[in-house]
ROBADREN-847847 format. One record per residue (C-alpha): x, y, z; residue in three letters. Coordinates in steps of 0.1 Angstrom, whole numbers, padded with zeros to 4 digits, always signed. Example, Ala and Ser with C-alpha at 12.3 -4.5 7.8 and 13.67 -1.06 7.14 Angstrom:
BEGIN
+0123-0045+0078ALA +0137-0011+0071SER 
END
This chain:
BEGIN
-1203+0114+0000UNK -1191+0076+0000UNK -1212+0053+0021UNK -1184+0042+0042UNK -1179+0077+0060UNK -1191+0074+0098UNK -1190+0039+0099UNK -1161+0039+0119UNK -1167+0043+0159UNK -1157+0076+0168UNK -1130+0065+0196UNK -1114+0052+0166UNK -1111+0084+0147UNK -1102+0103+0179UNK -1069+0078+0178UNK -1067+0082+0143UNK -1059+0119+0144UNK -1039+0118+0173UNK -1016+0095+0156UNK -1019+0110+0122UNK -1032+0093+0089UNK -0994+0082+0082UNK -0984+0061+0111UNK -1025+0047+0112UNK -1042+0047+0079UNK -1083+0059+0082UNK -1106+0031+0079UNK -1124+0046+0047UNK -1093+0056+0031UNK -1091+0090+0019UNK -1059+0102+0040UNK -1063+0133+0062UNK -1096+0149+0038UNK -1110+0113+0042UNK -1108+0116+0084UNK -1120+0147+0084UNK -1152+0142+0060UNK -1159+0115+0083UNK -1159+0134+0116UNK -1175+0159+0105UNK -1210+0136+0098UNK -1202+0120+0128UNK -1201+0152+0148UNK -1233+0160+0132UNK -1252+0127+0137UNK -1240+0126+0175UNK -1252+0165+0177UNK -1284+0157+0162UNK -1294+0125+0182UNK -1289+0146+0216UNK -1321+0154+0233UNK -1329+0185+0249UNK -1317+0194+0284UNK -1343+0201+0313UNK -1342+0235+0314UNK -1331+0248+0348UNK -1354+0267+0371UNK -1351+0306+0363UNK -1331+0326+0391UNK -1357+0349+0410UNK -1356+0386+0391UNK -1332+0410+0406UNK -1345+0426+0433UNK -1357+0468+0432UNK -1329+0492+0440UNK -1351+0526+0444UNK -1318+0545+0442UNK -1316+0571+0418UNK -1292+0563+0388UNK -1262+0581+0385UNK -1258+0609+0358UNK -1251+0597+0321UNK -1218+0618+0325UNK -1210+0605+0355UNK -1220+0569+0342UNK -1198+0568+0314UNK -1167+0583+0336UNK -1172+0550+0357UNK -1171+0532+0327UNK -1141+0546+0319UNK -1124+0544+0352UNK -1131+0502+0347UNK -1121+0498+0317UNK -1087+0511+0323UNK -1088+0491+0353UNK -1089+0465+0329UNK -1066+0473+0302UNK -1033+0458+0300UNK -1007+0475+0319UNK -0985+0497+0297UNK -0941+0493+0295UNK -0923+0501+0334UNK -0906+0537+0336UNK -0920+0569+0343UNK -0956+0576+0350UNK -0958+0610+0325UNK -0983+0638+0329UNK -1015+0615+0328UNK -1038+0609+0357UNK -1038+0575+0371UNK -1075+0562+0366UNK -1075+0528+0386UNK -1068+0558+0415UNK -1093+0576+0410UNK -1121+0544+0417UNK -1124+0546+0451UNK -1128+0581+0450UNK -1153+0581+0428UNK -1173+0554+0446UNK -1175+0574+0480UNK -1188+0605+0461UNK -1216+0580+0444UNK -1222+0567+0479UNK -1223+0597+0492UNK -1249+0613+0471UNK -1273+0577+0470UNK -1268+0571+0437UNK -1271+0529+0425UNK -1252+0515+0401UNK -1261+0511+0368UNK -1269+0476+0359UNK -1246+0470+0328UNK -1219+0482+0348UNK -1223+0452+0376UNK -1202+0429+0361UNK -1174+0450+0358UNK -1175+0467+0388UNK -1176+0429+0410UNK -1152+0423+0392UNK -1131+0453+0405UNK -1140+0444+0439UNK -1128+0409+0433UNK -1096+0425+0418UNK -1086+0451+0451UNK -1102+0442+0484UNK -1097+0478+0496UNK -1127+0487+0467UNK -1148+0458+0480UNK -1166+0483+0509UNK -1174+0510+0486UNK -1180+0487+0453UNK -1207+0465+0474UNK -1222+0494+0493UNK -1227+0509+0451UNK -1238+0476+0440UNK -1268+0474+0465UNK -1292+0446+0464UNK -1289+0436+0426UNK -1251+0436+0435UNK -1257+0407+0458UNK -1286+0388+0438UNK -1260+0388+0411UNK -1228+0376+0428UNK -1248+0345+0440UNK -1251+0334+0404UNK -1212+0337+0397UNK -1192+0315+0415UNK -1165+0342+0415UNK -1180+0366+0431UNK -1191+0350+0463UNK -1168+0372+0480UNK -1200+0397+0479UNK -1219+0373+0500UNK -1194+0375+0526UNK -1185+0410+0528UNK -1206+0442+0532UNK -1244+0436+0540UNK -1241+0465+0511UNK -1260+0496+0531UNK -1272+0511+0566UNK -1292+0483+0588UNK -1325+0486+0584UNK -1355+0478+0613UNK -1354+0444+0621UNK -1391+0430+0615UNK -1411+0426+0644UNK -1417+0390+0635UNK -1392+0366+0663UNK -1399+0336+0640UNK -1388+0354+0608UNK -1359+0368+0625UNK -1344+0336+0639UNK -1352+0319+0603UNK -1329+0345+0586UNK -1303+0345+0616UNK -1300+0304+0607UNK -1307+0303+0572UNK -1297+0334+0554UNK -1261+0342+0537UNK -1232+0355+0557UNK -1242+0389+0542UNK -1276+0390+0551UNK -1269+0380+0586UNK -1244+0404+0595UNK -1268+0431+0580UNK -1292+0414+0604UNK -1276+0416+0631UNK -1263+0453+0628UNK -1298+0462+0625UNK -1310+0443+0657UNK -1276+0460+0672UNK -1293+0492+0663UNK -1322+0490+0684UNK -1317+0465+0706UNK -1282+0468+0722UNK -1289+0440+0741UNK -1306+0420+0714UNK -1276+0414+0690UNK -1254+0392+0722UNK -1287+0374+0724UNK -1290+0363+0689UNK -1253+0353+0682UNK -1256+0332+0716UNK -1285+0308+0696UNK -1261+0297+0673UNK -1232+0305+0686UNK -1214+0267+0694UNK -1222+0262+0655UNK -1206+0284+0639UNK -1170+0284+0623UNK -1143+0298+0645UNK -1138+0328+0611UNK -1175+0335+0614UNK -1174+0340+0654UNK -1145+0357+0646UNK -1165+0386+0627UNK -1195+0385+0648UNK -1179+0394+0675UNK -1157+0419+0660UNK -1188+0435+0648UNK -1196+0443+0683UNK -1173+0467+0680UNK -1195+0496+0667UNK -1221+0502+0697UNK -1202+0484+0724UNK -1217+0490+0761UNK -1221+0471+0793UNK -1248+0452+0782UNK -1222+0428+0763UNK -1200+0420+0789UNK -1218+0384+0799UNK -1215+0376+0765UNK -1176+0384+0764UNK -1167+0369+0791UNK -1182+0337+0782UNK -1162+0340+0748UNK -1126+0342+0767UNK -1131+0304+0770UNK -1135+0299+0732UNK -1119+0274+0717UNK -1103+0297+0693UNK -1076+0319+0705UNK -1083+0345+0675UNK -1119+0351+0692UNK -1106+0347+0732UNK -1082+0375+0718UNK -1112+0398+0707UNK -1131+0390+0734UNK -1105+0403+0759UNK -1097+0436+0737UNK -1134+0445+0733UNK -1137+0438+0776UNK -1109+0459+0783UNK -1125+0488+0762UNK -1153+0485+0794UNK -1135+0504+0819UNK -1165+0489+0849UNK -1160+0457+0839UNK -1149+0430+0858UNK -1123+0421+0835UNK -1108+0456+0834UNK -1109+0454+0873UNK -1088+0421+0869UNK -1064+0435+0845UNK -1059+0468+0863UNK -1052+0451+0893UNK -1022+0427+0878UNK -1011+0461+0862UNK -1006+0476+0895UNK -0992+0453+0909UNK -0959+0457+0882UNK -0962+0492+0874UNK -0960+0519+0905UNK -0942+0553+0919UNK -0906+0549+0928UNK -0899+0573+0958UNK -0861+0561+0962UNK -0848+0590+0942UNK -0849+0625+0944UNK -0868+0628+0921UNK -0902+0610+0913UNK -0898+0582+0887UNK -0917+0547+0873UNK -0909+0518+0891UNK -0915+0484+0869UNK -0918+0447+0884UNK -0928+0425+0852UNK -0946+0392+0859UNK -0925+0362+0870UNK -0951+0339+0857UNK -0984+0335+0831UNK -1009+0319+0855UNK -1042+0300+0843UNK -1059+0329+0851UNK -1037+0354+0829UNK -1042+0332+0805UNK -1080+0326+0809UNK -1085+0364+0806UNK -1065+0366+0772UNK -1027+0369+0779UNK -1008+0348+0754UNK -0983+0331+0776UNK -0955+0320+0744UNK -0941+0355+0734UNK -0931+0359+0697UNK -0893+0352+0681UNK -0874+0378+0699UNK -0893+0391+0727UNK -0886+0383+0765UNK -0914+0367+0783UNK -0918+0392+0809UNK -0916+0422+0792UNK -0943+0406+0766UNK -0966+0397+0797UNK -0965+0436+0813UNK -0975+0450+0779UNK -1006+0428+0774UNK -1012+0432+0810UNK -1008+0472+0811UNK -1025+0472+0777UNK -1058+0456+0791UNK -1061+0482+0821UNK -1079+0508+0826UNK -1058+0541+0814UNK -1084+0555+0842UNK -1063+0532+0867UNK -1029+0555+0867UNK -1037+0590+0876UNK -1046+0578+0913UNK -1016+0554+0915UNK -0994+0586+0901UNK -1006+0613+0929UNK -1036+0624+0908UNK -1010+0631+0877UNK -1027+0642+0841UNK -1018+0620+0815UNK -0989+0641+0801UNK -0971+0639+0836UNK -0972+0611+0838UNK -0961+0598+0803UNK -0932+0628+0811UNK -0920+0607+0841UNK -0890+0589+0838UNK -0892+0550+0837UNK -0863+0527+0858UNK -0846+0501+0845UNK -0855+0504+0805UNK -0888+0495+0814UNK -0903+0528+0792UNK -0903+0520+0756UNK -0922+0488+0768UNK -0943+0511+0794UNK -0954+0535+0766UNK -0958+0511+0742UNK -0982+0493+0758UNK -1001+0527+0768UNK -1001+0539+0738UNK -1018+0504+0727UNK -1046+0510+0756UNK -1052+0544+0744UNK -1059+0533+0715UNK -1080+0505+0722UNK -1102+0527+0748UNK -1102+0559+0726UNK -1089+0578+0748UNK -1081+0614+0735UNK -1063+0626+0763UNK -1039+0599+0768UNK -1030+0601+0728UNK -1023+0635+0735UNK -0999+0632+0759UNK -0981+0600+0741UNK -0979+0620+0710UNK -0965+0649+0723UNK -0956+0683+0703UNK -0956+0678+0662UNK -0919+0698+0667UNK -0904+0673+0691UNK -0877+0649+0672UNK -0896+0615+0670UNK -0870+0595+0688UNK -0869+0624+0716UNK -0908+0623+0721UNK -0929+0618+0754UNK -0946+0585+0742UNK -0934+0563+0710UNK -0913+0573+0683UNK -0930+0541+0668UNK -0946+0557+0632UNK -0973+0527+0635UNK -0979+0535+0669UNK -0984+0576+0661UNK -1005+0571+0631UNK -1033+0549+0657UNK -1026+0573+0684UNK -1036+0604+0651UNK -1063+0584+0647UNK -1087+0590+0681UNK -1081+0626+0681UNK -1107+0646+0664UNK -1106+0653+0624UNK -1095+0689+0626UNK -1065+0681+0657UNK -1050+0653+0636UNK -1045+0673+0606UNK -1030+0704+0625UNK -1006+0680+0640UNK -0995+0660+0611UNK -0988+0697+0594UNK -0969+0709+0623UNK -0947+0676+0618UNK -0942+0680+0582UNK -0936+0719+0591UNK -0911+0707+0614UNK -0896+0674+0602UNK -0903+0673+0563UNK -0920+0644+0546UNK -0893+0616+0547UNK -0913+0603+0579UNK -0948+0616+0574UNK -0961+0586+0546UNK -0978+0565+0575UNK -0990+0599+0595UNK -1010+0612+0560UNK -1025+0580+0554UNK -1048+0586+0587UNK -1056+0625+0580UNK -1093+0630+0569UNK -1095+0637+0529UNK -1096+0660+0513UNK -1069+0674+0533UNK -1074+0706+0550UNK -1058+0738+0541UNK -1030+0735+0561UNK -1024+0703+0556UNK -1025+0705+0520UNK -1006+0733+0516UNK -0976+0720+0546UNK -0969+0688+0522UNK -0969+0712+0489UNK -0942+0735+0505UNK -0923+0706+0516UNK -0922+0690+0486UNK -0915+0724+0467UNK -0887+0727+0491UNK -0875+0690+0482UNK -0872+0699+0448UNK -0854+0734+0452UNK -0825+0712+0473UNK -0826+0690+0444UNK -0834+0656+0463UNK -0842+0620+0440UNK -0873+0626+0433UNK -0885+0593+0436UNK -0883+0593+0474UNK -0912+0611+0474UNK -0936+0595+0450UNK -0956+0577+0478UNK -0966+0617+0491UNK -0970+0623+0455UNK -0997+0591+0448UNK -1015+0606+0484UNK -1014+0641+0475UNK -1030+0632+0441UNK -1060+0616+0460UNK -1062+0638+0494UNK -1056+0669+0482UNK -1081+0698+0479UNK -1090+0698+0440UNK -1096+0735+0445UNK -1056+0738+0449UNK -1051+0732+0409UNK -1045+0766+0402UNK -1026+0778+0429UNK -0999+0745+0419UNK -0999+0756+0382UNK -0967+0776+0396UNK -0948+0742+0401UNK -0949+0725+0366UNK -0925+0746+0352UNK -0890+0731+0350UNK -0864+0752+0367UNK -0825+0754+0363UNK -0810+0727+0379UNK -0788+0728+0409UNK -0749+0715+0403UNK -0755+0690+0429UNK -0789+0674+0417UNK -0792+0644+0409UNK -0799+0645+0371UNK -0828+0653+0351UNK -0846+0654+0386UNK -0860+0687+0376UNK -0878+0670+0348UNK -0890+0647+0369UNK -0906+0666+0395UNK -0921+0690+0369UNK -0938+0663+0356UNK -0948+0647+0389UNK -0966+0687+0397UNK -0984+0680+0360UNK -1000+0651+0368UNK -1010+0666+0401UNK -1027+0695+0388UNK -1047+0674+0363UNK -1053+0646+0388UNK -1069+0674+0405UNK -1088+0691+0377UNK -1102+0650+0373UNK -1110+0650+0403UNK -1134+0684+0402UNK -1149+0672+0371UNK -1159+0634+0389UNK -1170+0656+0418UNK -1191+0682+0396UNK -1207+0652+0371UNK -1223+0634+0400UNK -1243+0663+0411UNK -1277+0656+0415UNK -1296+0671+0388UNK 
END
């Protein structure tokens, strides 16, 4: 090799081949082969002079999951399931006969959780990244992943999400140690902390409002935010001093909270304040001959409304008043109204007329505080009969408002209601209803969306109108239906006024249902315990 090569400073080669060897000759001659002889001993003379690294200190070892490990079936069907997660997405068009498998995660996950089962380890990475991918996995994925879940998302900068989501399982004793639980309530991660505090929550309903108040003037108006929210689960009397102290927050997101989770304590004093503006706009109107709702919305938002949670600025559209009486009726007591009504049940007094227009903004705002207070009864009586037309109804014709209202009743009510709706109503309205039903759907449920879209095929509707019921009925319905649907992927004769090759369609939309299914049973029947 001529002695000349790497003589020249490597800055100067760098320009060299960024110019080219014709516009700027190399230094040694040669041309390009020349150039490139050269940087090659340079790159090996600057590689060789480099001196080691420190090495970095070794990450702690994952911590123990004592979780059993799923089945090696059952293992390499979540494999599966991510790598087609994964996998480019095929050409737009139609779906065919074949399962959709990025579906099927979620399901999978809840039967794995379900049974205790932790995940396998060579399987983390690509289930994090799932999570990362489709927040509505994160729950499950995290609760799967378990400790080594967490220990390994802290050394991957893209999945911190981990460290901010689930404390991954149920909260365990809290030590008995103060001084080690106040050291992990200031120092640990997001994750750990929450899972703290849902464990001192557990036994200690008092405890939990205790420890958030230590820190509480730190903290960053998102995390306050989420603590307080998770006050939610186990909420009693014993938080009230604590709530009313965060309605003068500096953050409107948490003074909003703080209010909702008040007015879900029907003794306390904020209820008694809200239930007392309420009455004063809402009463009995005895002018008539018959008896009636009377409505007087606030003329004003005082300090103290405002103090206490009601947003004075209504939204685009919305007049002032009537957005004061809903947040005001909203916050009260549903306990206030049968002794302002003549000792009225619920459905009487939802059945009243309202003066003045005043009742879509009346029931709304009811069906809002049932809601918020779980109260059964009072959903019953705004939801009304599954057969009444939705816009004739004794509450909300609101679908948003129905599928909350579905979702305080018990498990087995909801899903006799939202059958005797589809019975009643078909499925061009009943999306938003199935999506709070309990899965897998029960009988009649199951088999009240399977007649109804039978029925939409025989009248030979577009097929795609109902492919949303489709994608749910592929997830919530009973597997053990497969063989009683085998009926309905045949193609029949089409009707003169279909639309065409809608037939096909649908037959192939009942295929992939039944195999879905027949997935599903197999998932179900490989993560069986051995």
């Amino acid at each position: 090799m001529p002695g000349t090569i790497a003589s020249t400073p490597w800055e100067e080669l760098v320009s060299t081949a960024l110019l080219g060897t014709d516009r700027r000759p190399a230094t040694g001659g040669g041309g390009p082969a020349g150039l490139l002889d050269e940087a090659a001993v340079h790159t090996v003379r600057r590689r060789a002079g480099l001196l080691p690294a420190a090495p970095a200190a070794r990450p702690d070892p994952a911590p123990a999951d004592p979780r059993p490990a799923p089945p090696p079936a059952a293992r390499r069907r979540l494999a599966q399931l991510l790598a087609d997660r994964a996998a480019p997405g095929g050409p737009g068009g139609r779906r065919g006969t074949a399962p959709d498998l990025t579906e099927l995660i979620p399901q999978w996950l809840a039967i794995a959780n379900r049974r205790g089962f932790r995940a396998p380890a060579e399987l983390l990475p690509a289930l994090l990244d799932a999570a990362r991918a489709r927040t509505d996995l994160r729950p499950q994925a995290l609760a799967f992943a378990g400790p080594r879940g967490l220990w390994l998302a802290g050394l991957n900068p893209e999945w911190r999400f981990a460290l901010r989501g689930s404390s991954a399982g149920a909260p365990h004793r809290p030590s008995a140690d103060s001084e080690a639980v106040a050291r992990l309530w200031e120092e640990g991660l997001f994750a750990e902390r929450v899972a703290l505090l849902a464990a001192v929550r557990a036994h200690d309903a008092a405890g939990a409002p205790a420890l958030l108040a230590t820190t509480w003037t730190t903290e960053r108006a998102e995390d306050r935010l989420m603590f307080l929210d998770s006050l939610r689960t186990g909420l009693s009397p014993a938080d009230e001093p604590f709530l009313e102290q965060a309605l003068s927050d500096r953050s409107r997101n948490v003074r909003s909270t703080a209010a909702e989770l008040l007015s879900a304590l029907p003794e306390s004093a904020f209820a008694a304040r809200m239930a007392s503006r309420a009455l004063s706009c809402v009463s009995p109107d005895r002018t008539g001959d018959e008896p009636s709702v009377a409505v007087e919305a606030p003329h004003e938002c005082d300090g103290a409304m405002e103090r206490d949670g009601v947003v004075a600025v209504p939204p685009s559209g919305r007049g002032e008043r009537s957005w004061w009486l809903g947040q005001l009726v909203e916050a009260a007591p549903l306990a206030t109204w049968p002794a302002r009504f003549g000792h009225r049940t619920a459905r009487e007094i939802v059945a009243l007329p309202v003066a003045d227009g005043w009742g879509e903004e009346l029931h709304a705002a009811w069906c809002r505080a049932a809601v918020r207070q779980r109260d059964a009864e009072w959903a019953r009586a705004l939801l009304g009969a599954p057969s009444a037309p939705p816009s004739n109804g004794p509450g909300t014709a609101s679908l948003a408002e129905r599928s909350k209202l579905l979702g305080i009743l018990p498990a087995a009510e909801r899903a006799g209601w939202v059958a005797g709706f589809i019975a009643a109503h078909g499925l061009s309205e009943a999306f938003q209803l199935l999506g709070v039903c309990p899965t897998p759907w029960a009988g009649p449920l199951g088999r009240s969306v399977v007649d109804a879209l039978d029925i939409a095929r025989d009248a030979g509707s577009y097929p795609w109108s109902f492919s949303g019921v489709m994608g749910l009925a592929e997830r919530c319905l009973n597997p053990a239906e497969a063989d009683r649907l085998e009926v309905l992927t045949t193609t029949p004769d089409e009707p003169e006024d279909a639309s065409p090759g809608a037939n096909g369609y649908w037959s192939e939309a009942f295929q992939r249902l039944v195999s879905t299914l027949r997935l599903r049973a197999e998932m179900a029947a490989e993560l069986t315990p051995p």
